[in-house]
ZADO-1210 file (C-alpha; in nm, 4 decimals, padded with zeros to 6 digits):
<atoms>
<atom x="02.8030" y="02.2746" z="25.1859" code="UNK" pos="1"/>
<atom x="02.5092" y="02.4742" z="25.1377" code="UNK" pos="2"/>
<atom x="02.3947" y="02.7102" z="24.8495" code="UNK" pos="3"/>
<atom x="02.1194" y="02.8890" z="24.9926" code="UNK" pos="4"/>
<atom x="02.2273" y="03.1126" z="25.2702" code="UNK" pos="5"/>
<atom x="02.0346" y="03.4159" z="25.2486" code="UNK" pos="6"/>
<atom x="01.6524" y="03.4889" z="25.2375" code="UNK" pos="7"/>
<atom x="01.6361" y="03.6171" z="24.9290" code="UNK" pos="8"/>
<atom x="01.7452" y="03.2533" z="24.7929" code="UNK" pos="9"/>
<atom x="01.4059" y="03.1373" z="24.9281" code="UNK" pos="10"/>
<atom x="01.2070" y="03.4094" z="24.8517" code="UNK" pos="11"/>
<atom x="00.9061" y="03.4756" z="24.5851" code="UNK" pos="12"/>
<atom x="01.1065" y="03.6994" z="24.3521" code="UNK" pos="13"/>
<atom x="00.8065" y="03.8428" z="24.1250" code="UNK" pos="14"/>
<atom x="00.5983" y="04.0279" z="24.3607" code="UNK" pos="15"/>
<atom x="00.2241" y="04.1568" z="24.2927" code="UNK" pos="16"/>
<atom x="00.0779" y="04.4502" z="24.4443" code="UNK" pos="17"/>
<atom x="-00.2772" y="04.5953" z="24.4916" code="UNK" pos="18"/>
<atom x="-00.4566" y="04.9667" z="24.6244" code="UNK" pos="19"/>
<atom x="-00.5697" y="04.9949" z="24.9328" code="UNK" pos="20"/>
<atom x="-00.8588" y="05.1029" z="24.7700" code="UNK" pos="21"/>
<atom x="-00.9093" y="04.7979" z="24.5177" code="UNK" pos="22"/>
<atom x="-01.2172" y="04.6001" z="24.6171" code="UNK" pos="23"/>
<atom x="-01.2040" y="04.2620" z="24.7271" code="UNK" pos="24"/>
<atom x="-01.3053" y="04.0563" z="24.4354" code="UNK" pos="25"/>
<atom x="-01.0339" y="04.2611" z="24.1933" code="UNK" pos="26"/>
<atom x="-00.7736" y="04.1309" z="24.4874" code="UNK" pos="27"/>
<atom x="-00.9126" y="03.7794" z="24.4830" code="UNK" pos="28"/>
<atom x="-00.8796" y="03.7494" z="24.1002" code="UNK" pos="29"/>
<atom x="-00.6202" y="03.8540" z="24.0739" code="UNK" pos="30"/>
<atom x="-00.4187" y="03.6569" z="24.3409" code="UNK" pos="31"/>
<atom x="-00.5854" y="03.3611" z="24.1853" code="UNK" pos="32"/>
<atom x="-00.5003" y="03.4521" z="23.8381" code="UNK" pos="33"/>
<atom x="-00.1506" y="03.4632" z="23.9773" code="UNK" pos="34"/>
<atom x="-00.1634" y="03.1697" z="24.1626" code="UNK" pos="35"/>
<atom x="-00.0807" y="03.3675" z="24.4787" code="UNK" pos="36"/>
<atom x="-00.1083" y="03.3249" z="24.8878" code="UNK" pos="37"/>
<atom x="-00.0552" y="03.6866" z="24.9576" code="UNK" pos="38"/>
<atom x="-00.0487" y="04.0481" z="24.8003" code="UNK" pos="39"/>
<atom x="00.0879" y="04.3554" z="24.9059" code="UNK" pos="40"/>
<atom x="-00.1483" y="04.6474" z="24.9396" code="UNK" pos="41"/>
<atom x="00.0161" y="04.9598" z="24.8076" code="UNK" pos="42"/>
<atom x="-00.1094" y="05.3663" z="24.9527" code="UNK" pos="43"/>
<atom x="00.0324" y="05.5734" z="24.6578" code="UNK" pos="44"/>
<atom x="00.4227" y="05.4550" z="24.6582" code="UNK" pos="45"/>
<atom x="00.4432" y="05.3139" z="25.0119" code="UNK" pos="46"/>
<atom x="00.3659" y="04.9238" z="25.1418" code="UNK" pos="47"/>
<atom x="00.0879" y="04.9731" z="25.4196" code="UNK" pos="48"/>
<atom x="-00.0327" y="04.6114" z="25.4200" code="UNK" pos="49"/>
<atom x="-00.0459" y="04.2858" z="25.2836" code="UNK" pos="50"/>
<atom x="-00.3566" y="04.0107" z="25.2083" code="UNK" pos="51"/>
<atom x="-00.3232" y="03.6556" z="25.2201" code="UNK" pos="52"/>
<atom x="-00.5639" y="03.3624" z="25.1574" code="UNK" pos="53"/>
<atom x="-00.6460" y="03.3246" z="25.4908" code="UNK" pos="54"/>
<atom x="-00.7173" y="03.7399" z="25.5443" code="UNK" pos="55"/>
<atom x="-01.0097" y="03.6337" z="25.2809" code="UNK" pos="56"/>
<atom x="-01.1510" y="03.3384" z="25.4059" code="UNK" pos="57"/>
<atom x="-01.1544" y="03.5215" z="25.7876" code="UNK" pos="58"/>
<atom x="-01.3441" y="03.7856" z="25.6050" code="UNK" pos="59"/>
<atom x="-01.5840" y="03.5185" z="25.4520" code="UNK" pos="60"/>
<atom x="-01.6436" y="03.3127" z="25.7451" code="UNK" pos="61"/>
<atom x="-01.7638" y="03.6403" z="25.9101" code="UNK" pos="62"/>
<atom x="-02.0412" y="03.6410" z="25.6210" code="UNK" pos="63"/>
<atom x="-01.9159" y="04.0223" z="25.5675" code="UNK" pos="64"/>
<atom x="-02.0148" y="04.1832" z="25.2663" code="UNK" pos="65"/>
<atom x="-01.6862" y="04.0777" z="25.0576" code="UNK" pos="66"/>
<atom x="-01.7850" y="04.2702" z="24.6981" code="UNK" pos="67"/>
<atom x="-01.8141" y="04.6232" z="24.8934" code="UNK" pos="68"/>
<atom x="-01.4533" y="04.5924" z="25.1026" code="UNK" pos="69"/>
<atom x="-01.1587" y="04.7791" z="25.0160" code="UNK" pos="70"/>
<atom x="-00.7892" y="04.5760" z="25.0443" code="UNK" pos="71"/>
<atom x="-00.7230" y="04.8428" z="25.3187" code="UNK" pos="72"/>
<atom x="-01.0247" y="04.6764" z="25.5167" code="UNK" pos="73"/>
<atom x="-00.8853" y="04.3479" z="25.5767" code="UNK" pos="74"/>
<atom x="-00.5139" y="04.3547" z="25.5417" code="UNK" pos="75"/>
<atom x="-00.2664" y="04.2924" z="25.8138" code="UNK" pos="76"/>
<atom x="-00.0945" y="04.5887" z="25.8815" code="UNK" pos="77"/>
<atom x="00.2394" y="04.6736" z="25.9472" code="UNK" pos="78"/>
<atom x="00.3925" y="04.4421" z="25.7472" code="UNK" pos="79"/>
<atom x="00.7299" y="04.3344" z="25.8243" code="UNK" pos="80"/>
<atom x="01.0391" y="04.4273" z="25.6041" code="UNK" pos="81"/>
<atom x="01.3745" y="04.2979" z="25.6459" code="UNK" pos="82"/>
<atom x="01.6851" y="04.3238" z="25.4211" code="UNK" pos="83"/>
<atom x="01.6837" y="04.0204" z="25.1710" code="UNK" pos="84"/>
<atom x="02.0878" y="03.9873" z="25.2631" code="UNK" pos="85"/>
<atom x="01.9491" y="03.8431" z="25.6128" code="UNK" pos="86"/>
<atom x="02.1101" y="03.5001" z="25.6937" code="UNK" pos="87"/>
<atom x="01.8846" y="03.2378" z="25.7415" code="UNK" pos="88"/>
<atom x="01.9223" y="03.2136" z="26.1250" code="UNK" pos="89"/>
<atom x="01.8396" y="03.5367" z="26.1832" code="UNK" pos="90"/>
<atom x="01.5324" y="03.5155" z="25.9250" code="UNK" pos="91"/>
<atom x="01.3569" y="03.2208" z="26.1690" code="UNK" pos="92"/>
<atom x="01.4455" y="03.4686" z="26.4592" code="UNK" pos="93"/>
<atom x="01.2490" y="03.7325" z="26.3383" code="UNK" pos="94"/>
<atom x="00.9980" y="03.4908" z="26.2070" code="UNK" pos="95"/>
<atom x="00.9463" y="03.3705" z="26.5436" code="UNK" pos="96"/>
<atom x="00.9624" y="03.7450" z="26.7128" code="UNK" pos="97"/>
<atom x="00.7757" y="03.8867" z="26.4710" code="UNK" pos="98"/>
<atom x="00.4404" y="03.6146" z="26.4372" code="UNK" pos="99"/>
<atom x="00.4004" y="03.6663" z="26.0900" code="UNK" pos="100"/>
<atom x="00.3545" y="03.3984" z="25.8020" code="UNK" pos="101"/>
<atom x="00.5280" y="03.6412" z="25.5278" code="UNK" pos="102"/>
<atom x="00.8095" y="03.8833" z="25.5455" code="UNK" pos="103"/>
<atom x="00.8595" y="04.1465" z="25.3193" code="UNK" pos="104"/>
<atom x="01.2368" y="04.1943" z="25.1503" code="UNK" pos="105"/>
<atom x="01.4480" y="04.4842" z="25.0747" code="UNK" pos="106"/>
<atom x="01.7380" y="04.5943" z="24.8758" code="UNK" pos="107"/>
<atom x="01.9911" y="04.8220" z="25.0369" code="UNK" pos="108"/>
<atom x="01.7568" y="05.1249" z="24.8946" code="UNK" pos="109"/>
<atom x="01.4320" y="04.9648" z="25.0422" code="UNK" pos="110"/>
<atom x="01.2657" y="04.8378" z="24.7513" code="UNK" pos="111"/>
<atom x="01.0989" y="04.5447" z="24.7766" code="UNK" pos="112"/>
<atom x="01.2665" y="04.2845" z="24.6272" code="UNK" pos="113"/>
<atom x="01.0769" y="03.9618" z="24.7574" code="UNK" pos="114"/>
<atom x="00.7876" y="03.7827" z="24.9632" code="UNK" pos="115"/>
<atom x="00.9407" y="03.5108" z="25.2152" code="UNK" pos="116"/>
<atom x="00.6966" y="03.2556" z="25.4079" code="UNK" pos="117"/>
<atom x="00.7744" y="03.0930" z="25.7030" code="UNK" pos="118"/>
<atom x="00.7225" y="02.7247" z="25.5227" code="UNK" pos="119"/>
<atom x="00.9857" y="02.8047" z="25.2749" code="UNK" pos="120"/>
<atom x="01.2243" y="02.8306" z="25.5625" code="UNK" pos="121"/>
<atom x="01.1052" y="02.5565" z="25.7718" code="UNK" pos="122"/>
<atom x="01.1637" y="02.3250" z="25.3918" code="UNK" pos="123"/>
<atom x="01.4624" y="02.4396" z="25.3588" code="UNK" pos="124"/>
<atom x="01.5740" y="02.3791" z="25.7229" code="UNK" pos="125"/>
<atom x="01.4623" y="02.0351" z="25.6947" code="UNK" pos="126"/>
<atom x="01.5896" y="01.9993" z="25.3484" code="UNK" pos="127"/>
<atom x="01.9259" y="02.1362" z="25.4792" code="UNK" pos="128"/>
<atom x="01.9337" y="01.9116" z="25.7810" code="UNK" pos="129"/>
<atom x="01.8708" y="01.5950" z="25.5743" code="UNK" pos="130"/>
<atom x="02.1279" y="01.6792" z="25.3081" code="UNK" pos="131"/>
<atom x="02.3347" y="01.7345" z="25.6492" code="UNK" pos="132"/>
<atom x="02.2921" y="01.3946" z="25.7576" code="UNK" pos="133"/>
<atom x="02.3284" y="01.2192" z="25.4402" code="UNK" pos="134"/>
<atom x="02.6457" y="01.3384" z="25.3507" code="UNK" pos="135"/>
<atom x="02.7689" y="01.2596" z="25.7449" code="UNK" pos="136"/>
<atom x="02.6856" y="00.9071" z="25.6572" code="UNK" pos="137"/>
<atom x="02.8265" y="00.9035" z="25.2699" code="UNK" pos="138"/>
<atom x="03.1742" y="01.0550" z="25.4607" code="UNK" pos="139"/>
<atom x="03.1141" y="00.7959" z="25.7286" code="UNK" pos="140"/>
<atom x="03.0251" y="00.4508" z="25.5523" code="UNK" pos="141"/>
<atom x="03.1731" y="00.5170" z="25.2006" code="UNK" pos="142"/>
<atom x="03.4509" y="00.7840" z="25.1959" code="UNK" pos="143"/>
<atom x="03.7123" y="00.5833" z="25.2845" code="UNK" pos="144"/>
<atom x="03.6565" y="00.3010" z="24.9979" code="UNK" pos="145"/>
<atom x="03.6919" y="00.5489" z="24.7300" code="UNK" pos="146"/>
<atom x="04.0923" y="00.5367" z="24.8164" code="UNK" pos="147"/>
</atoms>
């Protein structure tokens, strides 16, 4: 038996947001201040982007001029929303169509309700399988002794 079923049980729940106009080191603080991979990059009401750790360090390998770029410079855009009712099978299908390392998710009135990664489903696959096998061997080995 398994608890978690949907992606909104694995999901970041609190989600931060920045401007597509906010320079870089405002982002970077505050994603560290947060203790954040990733940040969505807001135009007025609307999700246009998102920024994770690695967006930054691509940007500083390139030497660019960090201090004088805008979120809306960097981040990957479109980001990908799906509904946070989305079983978990069909979250590592669109993880694997879609090539992304974060999904946005949605209520039923397309608010954004959560940030998924692709690592928090690939734990709790794992997690899932070897709770799986354990109990196949408890039933196996053991059930039968308890009567």
């Amino acid at each position: 038996m398994s608890f978690v079923k949907k992606a909104y049980d694995i999901a970041r729940k609190k989600v931060f947001f920045c401007d597509v106009k906010d320079y870089l080191p405002k982002v970077a603080e505050k994603m560290h201040l947060n203790n954040i991979g990733s940040i969505l990059v807001r135009e007025k009401d609307d999700v246009v982007g998102i920024i994770t750790v690695n967006d930054m360090l691509r940007q500083i390998s390139k030497k660019s001029d960090l201090p004088m770029m805008m979120a809306g410079q960097i981040m990957s855009s479109p980001v990908v929303m799906v509904d946070k009712d989305l079983e978990i099978e069909e979250l590592v299908k669109a993880f694997n169509d879609n090539k992304v390392s974060r999904m946005v998710l949605i209520d039923k009135k397309e608010k954004v309700v959560g940030v998924v990664r692709d690592i928090a489903v690939y734990k709790y696959l794992t997690f899932y399988k070897m709770d799986e096998h354990v109990r196949d061997m408890f039933a196996r080995d053991h059930l039968h002794r308890l009567y």
